[in-house]
N, C-alpha and C positions, 0 to 999 in steps of 0.2 A: 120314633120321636128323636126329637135335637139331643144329642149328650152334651154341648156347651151352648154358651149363653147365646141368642137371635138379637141380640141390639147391641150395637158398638160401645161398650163398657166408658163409664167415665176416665178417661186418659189422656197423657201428655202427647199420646200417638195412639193410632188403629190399631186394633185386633184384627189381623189378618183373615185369622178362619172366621169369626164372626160376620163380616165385611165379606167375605165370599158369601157364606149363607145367604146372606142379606139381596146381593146381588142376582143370587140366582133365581129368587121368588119373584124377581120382575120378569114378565114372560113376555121376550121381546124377542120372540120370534120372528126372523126375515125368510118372505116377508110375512106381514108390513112393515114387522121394526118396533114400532112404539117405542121408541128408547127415549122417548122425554121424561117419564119419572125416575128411570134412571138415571139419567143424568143428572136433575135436579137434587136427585139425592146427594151424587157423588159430591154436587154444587155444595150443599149443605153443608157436608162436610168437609170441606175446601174452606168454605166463609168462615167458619167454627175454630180451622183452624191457624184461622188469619191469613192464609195463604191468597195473592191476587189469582183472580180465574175470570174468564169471559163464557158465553157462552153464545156462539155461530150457526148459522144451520141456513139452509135451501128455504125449510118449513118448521114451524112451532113443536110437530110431532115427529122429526128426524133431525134433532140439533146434535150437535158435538161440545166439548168443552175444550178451552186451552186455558192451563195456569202456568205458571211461572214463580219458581223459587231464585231470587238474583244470585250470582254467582261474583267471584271477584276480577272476572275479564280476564285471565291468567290462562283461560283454555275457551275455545269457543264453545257453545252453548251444545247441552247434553239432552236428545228428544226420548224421550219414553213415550210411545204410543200403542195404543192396542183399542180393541173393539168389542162392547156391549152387548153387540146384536148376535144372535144365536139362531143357529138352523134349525127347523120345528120339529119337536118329538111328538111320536105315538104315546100317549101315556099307556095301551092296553101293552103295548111291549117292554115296558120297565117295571122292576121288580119295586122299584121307588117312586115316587110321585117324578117328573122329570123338574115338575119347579116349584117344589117342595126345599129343596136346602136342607136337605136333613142328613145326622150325620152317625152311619150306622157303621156298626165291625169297623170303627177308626176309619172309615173313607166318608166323605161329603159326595152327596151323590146330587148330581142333577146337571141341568141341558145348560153347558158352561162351562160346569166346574174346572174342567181342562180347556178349552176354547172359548174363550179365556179371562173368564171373570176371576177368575184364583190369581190370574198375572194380573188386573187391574186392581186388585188387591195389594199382591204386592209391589205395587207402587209405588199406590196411595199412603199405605205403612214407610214405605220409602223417604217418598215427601215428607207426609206429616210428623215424622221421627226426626227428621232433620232439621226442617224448622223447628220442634220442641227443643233442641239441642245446639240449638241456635251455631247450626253447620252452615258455613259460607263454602259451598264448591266453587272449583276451579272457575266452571264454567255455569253459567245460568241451566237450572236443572227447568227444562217444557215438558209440559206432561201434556199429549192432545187424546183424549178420552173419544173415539170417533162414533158414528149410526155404520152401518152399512156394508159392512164390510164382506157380508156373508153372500151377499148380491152386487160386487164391480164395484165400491166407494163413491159411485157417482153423490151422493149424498156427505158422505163420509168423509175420506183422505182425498179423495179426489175434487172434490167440492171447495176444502180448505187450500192444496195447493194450487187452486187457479185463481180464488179469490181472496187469500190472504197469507199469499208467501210469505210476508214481511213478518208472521210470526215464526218465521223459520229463519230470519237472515242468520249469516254467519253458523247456519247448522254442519257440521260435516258426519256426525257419526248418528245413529238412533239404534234405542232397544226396541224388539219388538216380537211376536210370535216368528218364528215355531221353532223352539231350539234351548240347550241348558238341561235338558230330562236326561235321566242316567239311561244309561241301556247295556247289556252284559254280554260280552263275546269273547270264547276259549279261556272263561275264568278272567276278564280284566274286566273293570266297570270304565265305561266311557260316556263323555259328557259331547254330546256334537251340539253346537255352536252354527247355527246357519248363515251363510255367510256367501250366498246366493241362490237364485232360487229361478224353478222352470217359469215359462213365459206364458201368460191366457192367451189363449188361442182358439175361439169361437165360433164351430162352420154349421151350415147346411147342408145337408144334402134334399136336394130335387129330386123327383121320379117322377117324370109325364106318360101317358097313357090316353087311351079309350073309354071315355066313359058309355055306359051303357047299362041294360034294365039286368038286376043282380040273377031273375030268371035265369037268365042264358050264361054260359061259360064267356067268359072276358077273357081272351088270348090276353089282350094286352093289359091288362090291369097292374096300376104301376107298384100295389102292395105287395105284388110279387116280385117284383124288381128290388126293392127297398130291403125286404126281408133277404135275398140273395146276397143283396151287398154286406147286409149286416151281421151275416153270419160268415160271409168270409173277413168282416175286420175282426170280429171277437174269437174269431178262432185261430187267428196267427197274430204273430208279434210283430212290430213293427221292425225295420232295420236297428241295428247296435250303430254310435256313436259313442266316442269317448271323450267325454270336454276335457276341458282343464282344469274342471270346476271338481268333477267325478273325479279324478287322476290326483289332484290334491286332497280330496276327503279321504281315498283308500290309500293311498301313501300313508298319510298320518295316522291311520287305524294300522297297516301293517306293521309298521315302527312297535308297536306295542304286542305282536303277537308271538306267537313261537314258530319255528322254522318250519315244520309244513303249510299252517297257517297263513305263513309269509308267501309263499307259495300259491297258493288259491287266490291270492293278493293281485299277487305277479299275473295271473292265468286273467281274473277280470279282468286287469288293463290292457290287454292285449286284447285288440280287437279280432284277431282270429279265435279267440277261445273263450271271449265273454261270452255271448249265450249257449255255451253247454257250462260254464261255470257259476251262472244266474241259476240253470235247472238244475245244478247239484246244490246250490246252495238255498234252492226252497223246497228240496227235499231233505236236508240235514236240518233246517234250521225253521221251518215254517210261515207264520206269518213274518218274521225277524228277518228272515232269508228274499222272501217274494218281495217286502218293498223296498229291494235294490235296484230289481227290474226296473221300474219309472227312471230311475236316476240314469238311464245307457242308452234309453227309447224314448220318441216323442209317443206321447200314449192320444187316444179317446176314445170318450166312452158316451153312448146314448142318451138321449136324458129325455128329450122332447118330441114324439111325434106327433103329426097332424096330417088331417086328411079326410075325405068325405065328409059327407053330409048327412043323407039319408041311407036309412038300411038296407031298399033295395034300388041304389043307385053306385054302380060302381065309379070310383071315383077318377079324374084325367089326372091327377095331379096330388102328390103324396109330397113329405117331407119328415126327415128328421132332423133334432138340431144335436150336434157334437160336441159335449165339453172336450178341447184341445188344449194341450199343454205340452208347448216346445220346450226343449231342452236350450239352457244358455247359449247366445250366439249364432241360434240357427233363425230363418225367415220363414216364413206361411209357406210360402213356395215349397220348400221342402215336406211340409207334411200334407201338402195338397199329392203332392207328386207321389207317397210314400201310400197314401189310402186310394189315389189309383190306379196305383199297382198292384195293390191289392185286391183292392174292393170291382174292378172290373168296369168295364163299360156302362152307362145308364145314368151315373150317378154327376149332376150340376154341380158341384161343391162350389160356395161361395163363405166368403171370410163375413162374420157379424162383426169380430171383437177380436183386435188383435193388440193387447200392450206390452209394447219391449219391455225385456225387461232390463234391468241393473247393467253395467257395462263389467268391466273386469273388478273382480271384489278388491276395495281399498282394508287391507288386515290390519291397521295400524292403532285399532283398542282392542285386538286377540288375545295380546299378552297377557293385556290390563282384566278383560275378562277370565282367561285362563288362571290370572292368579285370583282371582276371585273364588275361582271353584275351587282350586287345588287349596285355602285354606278351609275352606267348608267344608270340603275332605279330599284328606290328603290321598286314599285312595282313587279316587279319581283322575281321569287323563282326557284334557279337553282337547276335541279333534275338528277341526273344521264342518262344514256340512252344506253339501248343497239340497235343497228343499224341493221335495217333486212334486209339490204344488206350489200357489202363490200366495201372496199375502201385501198386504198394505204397503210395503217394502218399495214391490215396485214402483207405486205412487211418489214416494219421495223419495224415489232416485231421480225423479225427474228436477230432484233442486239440488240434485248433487247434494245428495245423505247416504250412505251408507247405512243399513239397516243390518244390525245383530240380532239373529231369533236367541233370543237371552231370556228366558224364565226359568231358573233353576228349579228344579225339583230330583229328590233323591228317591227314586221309584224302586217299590216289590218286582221282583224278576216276574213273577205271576201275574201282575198286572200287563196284560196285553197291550201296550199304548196305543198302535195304529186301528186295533177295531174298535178301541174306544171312543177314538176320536169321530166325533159327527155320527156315532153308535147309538144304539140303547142301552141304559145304565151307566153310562158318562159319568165319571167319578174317581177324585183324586185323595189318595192319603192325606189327613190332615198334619203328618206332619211332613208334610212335601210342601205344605203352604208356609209353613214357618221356617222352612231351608230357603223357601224360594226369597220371602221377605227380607230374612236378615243379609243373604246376598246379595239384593237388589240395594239395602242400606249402606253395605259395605263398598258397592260400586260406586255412591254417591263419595262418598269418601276417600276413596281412591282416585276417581277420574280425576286426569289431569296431572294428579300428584307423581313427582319422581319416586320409585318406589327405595 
């Protein structure tokens, strides 16, 4: 059962943890989404607390929200955005209800609470603490609340910036997943700040064959092809690249470490010695260690196959589709080229989905974030971060925004983050939800401002 209150307490501003709870019982699984009661709630509490909001959408059952707190025109306009919609849990594989919201052993658990109804929480606390406090920022604080994000934004971000840029004019910076959680290496606590992120990159692969009666052995049956190729992508890595994007994040984690430390530092960047330095480092270091690999390699990984019909008809014609994800700066071409060198002959690869992403990261509210954390704690040392997946980011870089994955949270070393994330048992310290709020406050108050 809940240990604090399920409804937004009478206040001058939101209750962060209750406001997650709240959020995570709407089961807005993508897909479908259903994110219209959520939304409308968030509406509610928007109108309630005087704050102007609209609400946008494709359709009645996948809308978005944009509000707007006025600022005094002294800095251009500051976007907070993040998304509702949530990847579907198993409930028979959670120890918790998944959209339940309930908050046991001081963590709030359910299918969200990390991605990211906890950061549309804190906000919301954000806004509504401001306005109670009748805080004029720099710049007009936009909050866009989106559907979709869990499936391409076409609904979503993607939806608002082809049909209503104009509530972006004069945008240059935004906050938004995935970035601000502590994470602990050689005894230092570090804060990485995402600050660009790898590209979607969406292929097929084809396998053509002989169909014929399942009776008989099928030389040519193209499930046999399919399976060859896919056991030789998941069994080897792809080539090492080192952006500049990589070479700035572990720079600034070296800086903080100690001299042999600095050293394995050195060893990653160097492209002759990253992946024997990747395999010492996910055997010292574990899950902590392995999700370095994405950030050096364009990766994919399986997700959809199709094919035949009937069971004893062999099929002419197979498929699977490839979630792909380039690294900054590289083309499709490159990792068409990279999977058939590996994956061998047989294999049609065609591009579904390919969005550029961000161009070269603009750092110019790093500071402003960095001191953000470092008063929240002073142990802390915020480091850059490139993101080996994607997020909404890329969407409104297409209006020339800049996207910070900025949601503080001061996390247990014990809590695993990456198998949490899109896991079962999804579940954040509740007082990581009240770090992350009051910094997100503290932003409002600072951006803009000379420090």
């Amino acid at each position: 059962m809940s240990e604090t209150p399920s409804s937004v307490p009478a206040s001058n501003h939101l209750d962060p943890v209750a406001l997650t709870e709240r959020l995570v019982r709407f089961n807005t699984s993508n897909p479908p989404g259903n994110e219209a009661q959520c939304i409308q709630h968030i509406k509610s509490l928007l109108d309630g607390a005087g704050i102007q909001n609209q609400v946008l959408g494709k359709s009645p059952d996948r809308p978005n929200l944009i509000a707007r707190l006025p600022g005094d025109g002294s800095a251009p306009p500051l976007l907070l955005q993040g998304h509702v919609d949530v990847v579907p849990a198993d409930p028979a594989r959670w120890r918790q209800a998944p959209f339940g919201g309930d908050v046991v052993d001081g963590y709030l658990w359910g299918r969200g609470s990390l991605d990211m109804k906890s950061g549309i929480a804190m906000m919301l606390y954000a806004l509504t603490r401001a306005k109670a406090d009748k805080l004029t920022p720099a710049g007009d604080i936009v909050l866009a609340v989106v559907c979709d994000e869990e499936a391409g934004g076409d609904h979503g971000a993607g939806y608002l910036i082809e049909n209503h840029p104009e509530q972006f004019h004069r945008g240059r910076y935004a906050i938004g997943e995935f970035g601000g959680f502590s994470f602990n290496l050689s005894r230092r606590r570090f804060y990485p700040i995402m600050v660009a992120e790898k590209q979607v990159c969406h292929l097929r692969a084809t396998f053509l064959g002989s169909s014929g009666h399942a009776s008989l052995t099928q030389q040519d049956n193209p499930i046999l092809g399919m399976s060859k190729f896919l056991q030789r992508v998941q069994s080897r890595e792809l080539p090492i690249h080192v952006t500049p994007e990589a070479r700035m994040m572990f720079q600034a984690i070296g800086k903080h470490l100690p001299r042999p430390a600095r050293a394995g530092i050195g060893a990653l960047l160097n492209p002759r010695f990253t992946a024997t330095t990747l395999t010492l480092l996910g055997k010292l270091l574990g899950t902590k260690g392995r999700t370095f690999s994405p950030l050096f390699r364009n990766t994919v990984t399986p997700t959809v196959v199709r094919g035949g019909e009937k069971i004893n008809v062999a099929p002419d014609e197979v498929s699977v589709v490839l979630d792909g994800r380039l690294l900054p700066g590289l083309d499709p071409d490159v990792l068409i080229a990279e999977l058939g060198e590996i994956g061998g002959r047989g294999a049609n690869l065609e591009i579904l989905r390919h969005d550029k992403g961000p161009g070269q990261p603009d750092m110019g509210l790093f500071d402003t974030l960095s001191a953000v954390l470092q008063t929240a704690d002073p142990e802390g040392i915020p480091v850059p971060m490139l993101m080996p997946a994607a997020t909404d980011g890329r969407l409104f870089a297409r209006l020339g925004i800049q996207t910070y994955g900025f949601l503080p949270m001061l996390l247990p070393e014990e809590l695993d983050f990456a198998a949490t994330i899109h896991g079962p048992n999804e579940r954040i310290p509740i007082s990581a939800i009240g770090f992350g709020a009051d910094a997100m406050y503290s932003l409002l108050q600072r951006y803009g401002r000379s420090s």
